[in-house]
Steps between C-alpha positions, in 0.01 A plus 500: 500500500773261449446197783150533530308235527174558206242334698550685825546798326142497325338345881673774664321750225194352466410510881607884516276586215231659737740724712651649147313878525730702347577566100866492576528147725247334221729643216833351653365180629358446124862597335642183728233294419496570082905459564435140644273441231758578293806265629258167651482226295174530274368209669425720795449842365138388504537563927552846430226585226234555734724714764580728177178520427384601821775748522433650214147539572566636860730792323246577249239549816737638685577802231 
């Protein structure tokens, strides 16, 4: 994910939330988003908390 830009990563995510179905495109899109977490700055890892969540919670439904 090296040149990505944080914030339009997590809009980009957040507004495909709905069309993510499938246990497989929820798990992947989560591992980028948990990586991001990971490497942004801590001032904004509080952008991707919810989107985790979410994920998570989608997967969990979705199993």
């Amino acid at each position: 994910m090296n040149g990505v830009d944080p914030y339009a990563y997590l809009q980009q995510v957040s507004t495909q939330l709905d069309s993510l179905t499938q246990a497989e495109q929820i798990e992947t899109v989560l591992d980028e988003v948990e990586y991001l977490f990971e490497v942004i700055p801590p001032e904004l890892q509080h952008l991707a908390e919810p989107i985790i969540e979410e994920l998570r919670r989608r997967l969990a439904a979705n199993r």
